[in-house]
Structure formats: structure tokens, C-alpha cells
N, C-alpha and C positions, 0 to 999 in steps of 0.2 A: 536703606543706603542710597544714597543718592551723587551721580558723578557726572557734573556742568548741570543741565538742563533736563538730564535725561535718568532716570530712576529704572534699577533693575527690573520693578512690577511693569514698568511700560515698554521694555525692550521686550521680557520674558512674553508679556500677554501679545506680543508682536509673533511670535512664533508657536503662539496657542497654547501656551500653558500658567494655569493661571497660581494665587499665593500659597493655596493647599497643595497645592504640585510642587511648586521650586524648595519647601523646605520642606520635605517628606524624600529623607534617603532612601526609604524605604519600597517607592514605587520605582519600575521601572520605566526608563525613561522621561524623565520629569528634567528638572535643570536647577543651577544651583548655583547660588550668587559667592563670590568671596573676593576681600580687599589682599589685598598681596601679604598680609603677615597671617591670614587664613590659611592662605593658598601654599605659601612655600611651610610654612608651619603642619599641613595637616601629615599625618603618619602614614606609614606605607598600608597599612591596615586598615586605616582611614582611605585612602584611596582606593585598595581594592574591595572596599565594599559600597559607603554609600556612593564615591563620586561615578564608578566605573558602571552604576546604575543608573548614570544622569544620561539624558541625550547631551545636553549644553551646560558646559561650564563657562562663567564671565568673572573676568576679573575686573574690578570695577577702579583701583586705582591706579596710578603712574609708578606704581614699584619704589613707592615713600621718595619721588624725585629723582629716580635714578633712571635712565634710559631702557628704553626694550630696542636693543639694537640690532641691527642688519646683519650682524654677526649671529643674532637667533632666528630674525625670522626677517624673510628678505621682504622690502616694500616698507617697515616702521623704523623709519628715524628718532622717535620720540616720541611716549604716548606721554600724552597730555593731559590733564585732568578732567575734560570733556569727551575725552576717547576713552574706547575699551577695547579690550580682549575676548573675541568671544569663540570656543573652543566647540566644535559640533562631532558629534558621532556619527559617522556612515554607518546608515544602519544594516549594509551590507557587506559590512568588514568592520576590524577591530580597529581598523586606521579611523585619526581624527582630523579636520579642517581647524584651519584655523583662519580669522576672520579681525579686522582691524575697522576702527571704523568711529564716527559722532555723530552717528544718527542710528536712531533702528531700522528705516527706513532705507539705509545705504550702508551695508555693513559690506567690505571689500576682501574678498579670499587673499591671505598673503601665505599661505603655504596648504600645498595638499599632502595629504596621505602620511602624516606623521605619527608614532606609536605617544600614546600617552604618556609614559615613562618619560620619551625620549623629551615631550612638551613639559615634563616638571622638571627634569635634570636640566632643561636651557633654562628656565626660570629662575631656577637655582643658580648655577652659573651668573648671569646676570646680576641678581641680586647680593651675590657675594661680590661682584667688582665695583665699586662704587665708582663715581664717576672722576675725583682725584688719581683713581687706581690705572684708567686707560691709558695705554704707553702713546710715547709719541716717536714718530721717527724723526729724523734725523732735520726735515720741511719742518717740524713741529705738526706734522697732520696727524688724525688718530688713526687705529689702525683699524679701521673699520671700512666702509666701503670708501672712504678721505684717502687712505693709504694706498702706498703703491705692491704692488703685488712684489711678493719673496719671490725669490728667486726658486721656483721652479723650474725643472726641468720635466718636460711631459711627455710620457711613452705614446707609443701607438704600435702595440707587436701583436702580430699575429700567430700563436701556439697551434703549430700542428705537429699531424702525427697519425699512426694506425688508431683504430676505435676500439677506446677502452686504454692507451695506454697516460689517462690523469691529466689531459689537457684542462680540465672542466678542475677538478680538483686543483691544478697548478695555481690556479688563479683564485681560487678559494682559500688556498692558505696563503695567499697573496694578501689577502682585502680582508682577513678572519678578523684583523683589528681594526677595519674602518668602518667609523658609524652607520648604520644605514642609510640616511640622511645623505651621504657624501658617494653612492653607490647607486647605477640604474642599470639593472639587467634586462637585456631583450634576447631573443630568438630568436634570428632572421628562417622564411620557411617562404614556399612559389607565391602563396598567395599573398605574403607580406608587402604591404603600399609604401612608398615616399607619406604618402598621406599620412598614415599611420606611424612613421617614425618622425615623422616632424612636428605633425598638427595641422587639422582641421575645422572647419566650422561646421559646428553639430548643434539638433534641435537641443533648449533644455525646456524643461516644462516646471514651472514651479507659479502654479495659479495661471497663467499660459505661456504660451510660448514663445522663446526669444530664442536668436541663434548666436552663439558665442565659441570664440576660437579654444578650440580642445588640443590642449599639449601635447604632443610625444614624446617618447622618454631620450629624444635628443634633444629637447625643446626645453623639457625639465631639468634635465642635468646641464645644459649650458647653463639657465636661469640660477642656480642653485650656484654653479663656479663664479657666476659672475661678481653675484652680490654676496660672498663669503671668498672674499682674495687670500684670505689667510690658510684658508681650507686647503687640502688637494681631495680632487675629485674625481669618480671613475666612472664612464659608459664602458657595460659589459658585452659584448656582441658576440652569444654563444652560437655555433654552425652559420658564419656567416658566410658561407659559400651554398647555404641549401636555399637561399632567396639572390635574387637577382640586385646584389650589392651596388652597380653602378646605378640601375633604378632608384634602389630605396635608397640612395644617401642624394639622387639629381643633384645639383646645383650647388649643396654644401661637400658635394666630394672635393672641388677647391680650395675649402678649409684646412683639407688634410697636409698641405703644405705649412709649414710653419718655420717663423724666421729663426736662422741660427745665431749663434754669439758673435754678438756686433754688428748686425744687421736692424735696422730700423726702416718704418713703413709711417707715412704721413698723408698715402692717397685716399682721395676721400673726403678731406676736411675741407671745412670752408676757409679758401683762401685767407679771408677779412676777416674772419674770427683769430682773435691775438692768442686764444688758448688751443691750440694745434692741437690735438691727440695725436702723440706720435707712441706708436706699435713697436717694441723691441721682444728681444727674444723669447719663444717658446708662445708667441700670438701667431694664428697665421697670415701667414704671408701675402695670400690672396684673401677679399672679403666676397660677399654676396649681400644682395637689398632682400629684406622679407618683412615688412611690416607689419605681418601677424606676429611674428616671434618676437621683432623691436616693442611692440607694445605691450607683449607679454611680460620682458624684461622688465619694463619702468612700471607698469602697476598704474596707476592712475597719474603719474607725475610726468610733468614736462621734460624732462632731464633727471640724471638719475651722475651719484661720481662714485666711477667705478677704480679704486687704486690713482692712477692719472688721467684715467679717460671720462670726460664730459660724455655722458650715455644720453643722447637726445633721439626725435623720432626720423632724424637726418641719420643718424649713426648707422653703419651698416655692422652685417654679424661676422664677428670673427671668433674661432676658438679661442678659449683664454690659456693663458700656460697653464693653469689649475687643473687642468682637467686632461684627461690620458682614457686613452681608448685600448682595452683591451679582447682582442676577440678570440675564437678557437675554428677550426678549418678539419675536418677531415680528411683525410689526403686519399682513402680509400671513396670518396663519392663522385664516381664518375661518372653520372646519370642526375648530376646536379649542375648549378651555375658554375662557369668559370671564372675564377678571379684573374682580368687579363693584366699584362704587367704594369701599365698606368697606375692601376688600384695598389697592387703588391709592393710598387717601388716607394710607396707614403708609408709604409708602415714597415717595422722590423719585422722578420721571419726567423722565430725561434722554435724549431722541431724539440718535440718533448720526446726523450729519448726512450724507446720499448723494452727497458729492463727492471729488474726487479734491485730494489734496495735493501738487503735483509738486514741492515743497522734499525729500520722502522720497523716497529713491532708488528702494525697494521700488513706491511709489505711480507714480511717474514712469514704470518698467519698465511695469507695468501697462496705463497708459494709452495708453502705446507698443507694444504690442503686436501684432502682427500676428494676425488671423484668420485661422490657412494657408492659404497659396497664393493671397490675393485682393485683397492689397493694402490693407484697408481694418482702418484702425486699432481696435481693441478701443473705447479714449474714445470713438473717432467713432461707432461702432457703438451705444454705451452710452448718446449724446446724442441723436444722432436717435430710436432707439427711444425713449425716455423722453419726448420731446418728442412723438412721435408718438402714447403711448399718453396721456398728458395730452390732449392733442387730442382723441383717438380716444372715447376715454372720459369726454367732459366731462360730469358733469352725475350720474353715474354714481355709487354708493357705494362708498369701499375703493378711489379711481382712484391714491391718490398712493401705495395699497400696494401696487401692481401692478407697480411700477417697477421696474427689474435694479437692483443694487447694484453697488458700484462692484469688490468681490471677487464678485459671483455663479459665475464662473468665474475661475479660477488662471490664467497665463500659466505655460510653462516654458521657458527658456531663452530668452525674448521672444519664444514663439509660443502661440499657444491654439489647440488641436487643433480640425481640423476634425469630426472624430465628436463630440467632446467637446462644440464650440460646436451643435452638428444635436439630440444626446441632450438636452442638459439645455436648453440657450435657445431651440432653436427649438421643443422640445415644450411647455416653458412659456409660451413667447407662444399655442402653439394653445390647447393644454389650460384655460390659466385666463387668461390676459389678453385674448386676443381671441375668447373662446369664440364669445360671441355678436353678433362682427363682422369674422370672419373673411373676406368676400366685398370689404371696405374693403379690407383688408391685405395679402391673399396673391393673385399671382399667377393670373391665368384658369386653369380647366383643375387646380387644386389643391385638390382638394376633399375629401383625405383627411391625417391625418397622415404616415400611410407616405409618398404621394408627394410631401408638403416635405422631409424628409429624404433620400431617394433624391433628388430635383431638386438637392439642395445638396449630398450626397455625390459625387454622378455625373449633375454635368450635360450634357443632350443637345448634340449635334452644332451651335456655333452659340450655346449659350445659358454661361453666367456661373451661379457660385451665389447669388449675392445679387438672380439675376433672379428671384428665390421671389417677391421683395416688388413691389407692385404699383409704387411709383415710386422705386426702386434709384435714378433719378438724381438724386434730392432727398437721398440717401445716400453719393452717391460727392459731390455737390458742399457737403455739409453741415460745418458747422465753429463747434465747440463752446466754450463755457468752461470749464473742467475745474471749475469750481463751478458747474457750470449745476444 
């Protein structure tokens, strides 16, 4: 097969594998040539055997003349009949690269870490919209990175709340139906860098070594909003109060501003240039210069057209409305960063509220719960204590963060283990919620943590586990409102 000048045997033996290798589904990791009515044609069967065996898949033609467009894979306006597709396996994950390029000698990354699947269902796509089919708006531009961006509107809330009561979940049946592709989760923690959430230049070794700017997964997911205007897209920022948040966002924390309805921004632009970019709402409002991230955007091109905005290496970074940030906060970590009001006043604060839903089955299970072997229901459990450290602790600072959540512990099968309920709920009522009123709470003769959990694991001859606490029958006779 042969596509411009360049034939799949000389690509292939470019990456050391030679013609008994590329057609042999049979070895692992070998590579395997196909023209686009192979490629979208082969069967799922077919994929999960020989191709997902291959290191490198190449599609060798231009998709019978139909575009490979920015809407699939950002950086390829048009593969041409001298270009190809070449699709590589990390061999250290299930994720695949993907690789644009007319030369083998110069093959260019335009997207990382994409599931296979996800790289035949955009193919497919593609292929099914012929190039008659592309809508146009209203300019007659197409709706691809030519188009101006839909009118989104783009969140920034920050989900808190006690630990364990589904802030983390909130947000996951939030985004349950957006593609991964459209989705970057991080983890802010002490040692987490600006470096490491933006992008850095790191060694790569590939025959020797060169040093190339390495994305962050803020650096990715803006690149991914930009060039996909039709998308909405999300950075996920779970405990982003246990890293030093004004650190790790530096300079882009100015982004967080963003213009409202009927606001417009044209700072920036070159006076003399007739094609102004001008910023309307849900862009923000403030920009920042980073020429590592600007060139990450454009790929190998001088200018890049992003909706209305000429994207050149003069262009400075601003959030696009496409894209919304959402994070989670524990409001019980007080021995962590503090988010001061600068940072809190950019983003909405939505407290996820500490009760139980029993309309949800999952919830209902829950609350149902047995604590092994004691009879007393998990809700029950979760209301009196709550009740009790509100009480306990009136008057007190951080009293309403000290409260169990309503998942602080999982149930399995409708039981919640007894070592499991000892390790984690009864160390954290000594440890931090009753540190310094422990002699209220626990039991005579309980004066260390080892012996409340030994008392509740293995209690003596005569006694019950729940006789840890000093009035267990204000517990056995207690009865709660699942919105308490």
C-alpha cells in the first residue's frame, strides 16, 4: 500500500518492525497497516483480538476525501493523501497516542492518552459526516475550530462539606455521561507544583535525548477546550485545599475571572492587525503570556482559528467558556492550606448537604446497615453521634466539621465491618473529635485508644461493644430523621 511517497514497509521498518511482523495479528506487539474502509469496517472482534495486539496502528488513507477534523483530534485540519495516522500503544498503560504526520521521520503527537475504542468511535464519526454534511453558521463558517463557540456558560464551584458526605460522588454523577476525552482529574496534596499542574520541560530519551515541554492536566484540558469549541469540558480538582492552591494555579489564578453577559475584552491584540480577537462572555476576563502552553496549543502551526479568535504565538492564555472547573474542599481539614477569600470569591461554594436520601436505594442500603454483630443500625449510629458531638462540642470552633458523613464508612453487602467501624470511626471520634473530651464520652476505665478498640473488637465477659460509650442507652433507644 502506498500513500504520497511514503509506503507503510518504510514507515513500519522506521520503528523496527519489519513485513513478517506488520501482517502477523498473531504476535504481540507487531503493527498493522489499513486504508480507512479496513479500519472503520473491521469488527469489534476483530479489534479485540488481532489489532489490540499491535503496538502501531496506520491508517494510510485521507478517509475516501473526507476530513480528519479538529473536532477529533486537535492539530489535523486535513489529512491529505501524503499524510497518515499513526496510532501507538503505551506500552505502559492501555492508553493510545496518536501521531499526525508526511514523513516517518517527523511524525507529530496530536493527541495523548486516548482509549482505543474512543480513537475508532471518532473515526467513525468522521467518516459517517461527509463533508456536504458539516453545518454552517450563520458567518457561513464551519463548526469546527472556524466556528464561534455556543454559548456556554462555564461553572467554577467548589463542593464542600464533612468527609464522607458524597462531595467526590456529587461530581461523578455529574460528568457519569461525559466522554473521558472531555474530563481531567487531579488531586491537589503539600507536595503538588505549579510545575506539575501546568507543564514542564522534561528529559525524553528516545535514541537520545532531547528536552520537551510536558503538559499538565491544566495545560491539557485547556488545549483539548480550545480546539473542540463545540465540546464542554471539565478540570476536576478533588481536596483542593490539601495543596497550596494559590501556589499551584501562580499566575493562571487571574484566569479565574471571567467575563459576564455583555462584557467584552480586546486587550492584547495588535492594534494594526484588522482582525481584533475580541473575548466575550464566559472567556476570562484577565489573560497571562506562557509560551510553553501557546505552543502547545498550536502544534506545529503559526496560528491556529479558534471559534473567533486568530490563536498565534503573540496570543496570550485565557480560559475558554468550554471549559468549568470543578473541585471538592473538606471543610473538616484544618491542618491543611487555607483557601483565602481572593481564591473563594472566583468560584461558587456549594456545601453538599450531610443527610441521607432514602428515595436512593444505594442511600437507603446505607442507612440500613448493620454495624456487625450489634444490632444497631449505621443511620442510628450516624445520628446520635452527630447529635452528640454538636452537644458535646457547643460553643467550640470547626464543631459542625467534626460530624461523620453520611458515606464516612461503606456498608458491604448491608454490613459495615466491625474492625473497619473500630480503625477508622472509633479512632477518629478519639483522635480529633473528642480529643479534649474524651472523659464525657468513652466509657470508665478507657483511657487509651488501644483499649476502645480492643473493648469494641473483643468485649469482656458480660459487657456489649457499644458499652465503649458512656450512655450506649441513649443509642440503643435513639431515633433519628435521615435529614437530621
Amino acid at each position: 500500500m502506498m500513500f504520497g511517497k511514503y509506503d507503510a514497509d518504510r514507515l513500519f521498518s522506521q520503528y523496527g518492525f519489519n513485513q513478517k511482523q506488520k501482517n502477523d495479528e498473531t504476535i504481540i506487539n507487531t503493527a498493522k497497516a489499513f486504508d480507512s474502509n479496513e479500519y472503520i469496517g473491521s469488527s469489534r472482534n476483530r479489534l479485540n483480538s488481532g489489532i489490540l495486539r499491535n503496538q502501531f496502528l496506520l491508517l494510510l488513507d485521507s478517509l475516501n476525501g473526507k476530513p480528519l477534523s479538529n473536532q477529533t483530534f486537535s492539530g489535523v485540519t486535513q489529512l491529505r493523501a501524503d499524510q497518515y495516522v499513526l496510532v501507538h500503544q503505551n506500552r505502559e498503560s492501555e492508553l493510545w497516542e496518536v501521531y499526525q504526520g508526511n514523513s516517518p521521520n517527523n511524525p507529530r503527537k496530536i493527541y495523548d492518552a486516548i482509549t482505543l475504542k474512543n480513537f475508532f468511535d471518532s473515526i467513525q464519526e468522521v467518516v459517517d459526516t461527509t463533508i456536504n454534511d458539516v453545518k454552517k453558521d450563520d458567518s457561513g463558517t464551519d463548526n469546527g475550530l472556524g466556528s464561534s463557540f455556543p454559548n456556554f456558560t462555564p461553572s467554577q464551584i467548589i463542593y464542600y462539606g464533612v468527609p464522607g458526605c458524597g462531595k467526590s460522588n456529587k461530581i461523578r454523577e455529574q460528568l457519569k455521561d461525559v466522554p473521558e476525552k472531555n474530563k481531567v482529574r487531579v488531586v491537589f496534596h503539600p507536595e503538588y507544583t505549579n510545575a506539575e499542574f501546568i507543564g514542564q520541560i522534561l528529559p525524553k530519551v528516545n535514541g537520545h535525548v532531547t528536552y520537551e515541554f510536558t503538559p499538565g492536566p491544566f495545560t491539557q484540558i485547556i488545549k483539548r477546550a480550545y480546539l473542540n469549541p463545540n465540546e464542554h469540558f471539565y478540570l476536576v480538582i478533588e481536596e483542593i485545599n490539601r495543596g497550596n492552591a494559590a501556589a499551584i494555579f501562580g499566575d493562571t489564578f487571574q484566569l479565574l475571572d471571567r467575563l459576564k453577559a455583555g462584557e467584552t475584552d480586546s486587550l492584547g491584540n495588535d492594534p494594526a492587525n484588522a482582525a481584533v480577537n475580541t473575548f466575550t462572555e464566559g472567556w476570562s476576563q484577565y489573560f497571562v503570556q506562557n509560551d510553553d502552553v501557546n505552543a502547545y496549543i498550536r502544534g506545529n502551526e503559526n496560528s491556529i482559528q479558534i471559534g473567533n479568535i486568530c490563536f498565534d504565538s503573540n496570543t496570550a492564555i485565557r480560559l475558554p467558556p468550554n471549559l468549568s472547573i470543578l473541585a471538592t474542599m473538606n471543610t473538616s481539614d484544618q491542618n491543611v492550606f487555607t483557601l483565602d477569600n481572593a481564591f473563594q470569591r472566583r468560584f461558587d461554594m456549594e456545601l453538599v448537604r450531610n443527610e441521607f436520601d432514602l428515595t436512593q436505594p444505594a442511600v437507603n442500603a446505607q442507612y440500613n446497615a448493620e454495624i456487625d454483630d450489634t444490632g444497631i443500625k449505621w443511620g442510628q449510629f450516624w445520628g446520635w453521634i452527630n447529635a452528640k458531638i454538636t452537644a458535646t462540642l457547643k460553643g467550640l470552633s470547626s464543631t459542625e466539621d467534626k460530624r461523620l458523613g453520611v458515606w464516612f464508612v461503606s456498608n458491604v453487602g448491608g454490613i459495615i465491618d466491625d474492625k473497619v467501624f473500630a480503625e477508622k470511626v472509633l479512632k477518629f471520634l478519639w483522635d480529633d473529635v473528642f480529643k479534649f473530651k474524651r472523659p464525657q464520652v468513652f466509657a470508665e476505665g478507657i483511657d487509651t485508644l488501644e483499649k476502645l478498640i480492643n473493648s469494641f473488637e473483643k468485649p469482656s465477659e458480660g459487657k456489649e461493644r457499644f458499652d465503649v460509650f458512656k450512655d450506649k442507652a441513649n443509642l440503643i433507644a435513639f431515633e433519628t430523621s435521615p435529614t437530621l
